[in-house]
N, C-alpha and C positions, 0 to 999 in steps of 0.2 A: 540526486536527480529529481528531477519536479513532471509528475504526471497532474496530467489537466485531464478535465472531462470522463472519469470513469464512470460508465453508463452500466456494467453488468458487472454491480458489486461480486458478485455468487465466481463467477470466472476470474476477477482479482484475488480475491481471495484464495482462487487455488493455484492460482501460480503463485502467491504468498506460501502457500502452503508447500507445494515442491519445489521451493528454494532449496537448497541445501546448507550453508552460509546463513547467519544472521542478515534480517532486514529489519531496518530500525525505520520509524516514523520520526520524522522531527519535528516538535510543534511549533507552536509562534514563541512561544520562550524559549527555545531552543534547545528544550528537554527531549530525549530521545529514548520511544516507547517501541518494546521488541515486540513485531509486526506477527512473529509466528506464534505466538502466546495468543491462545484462544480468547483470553480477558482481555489481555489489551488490546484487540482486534475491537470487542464489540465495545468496552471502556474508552477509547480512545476516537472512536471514529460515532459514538453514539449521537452527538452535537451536530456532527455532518449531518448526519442521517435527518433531522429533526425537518428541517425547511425542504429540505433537497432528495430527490429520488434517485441522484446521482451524485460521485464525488468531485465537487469542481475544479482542486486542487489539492495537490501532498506533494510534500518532499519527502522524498524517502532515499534510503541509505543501504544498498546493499555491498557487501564486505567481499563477494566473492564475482569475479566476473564473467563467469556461466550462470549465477543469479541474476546479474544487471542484462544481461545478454535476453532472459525468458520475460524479464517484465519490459524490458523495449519491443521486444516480437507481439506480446500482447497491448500494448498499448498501438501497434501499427496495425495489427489486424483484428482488434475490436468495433 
């Protein structure tokens, strides 16, 4: 799934965090970095951060669908 426009890193984050199920990043190489691991969270998303006070885009991969279910309710009501 591809979320656009994340404005309140700090609340993506914690619905990354009470996923239950793995959530993977997928980059532009199409290498995929597990999302609930504290390092690749800041390792992986640190180049976003650089220009941008928001995330403009990610695709991301979650495995379980009570996981993909919490990061679409948060992407509707952010």
């Amino acid at each position: 799934m591809k979320l656009t426009n994340i404005k309140d890193t700090e609340a993506f984050f914690k619905v990354i965090d009470s996923c239950t199920g793995t959530v993977e990043l997928v980059t532009g190489e199409g290498d995929r970095l597990n999302l609930k691991s504290k390092l690749s969270q800041f390792v992986s998303l640190a180049n976003i951060f650089k220009a941008e006070e928001s995330i403009p885009e990610l695709e991301i991969i979650a495995y379980e669908p009570d996981d993909a279910k919490r990061l679409l309710e948060f992407m509707i009501n952010q």
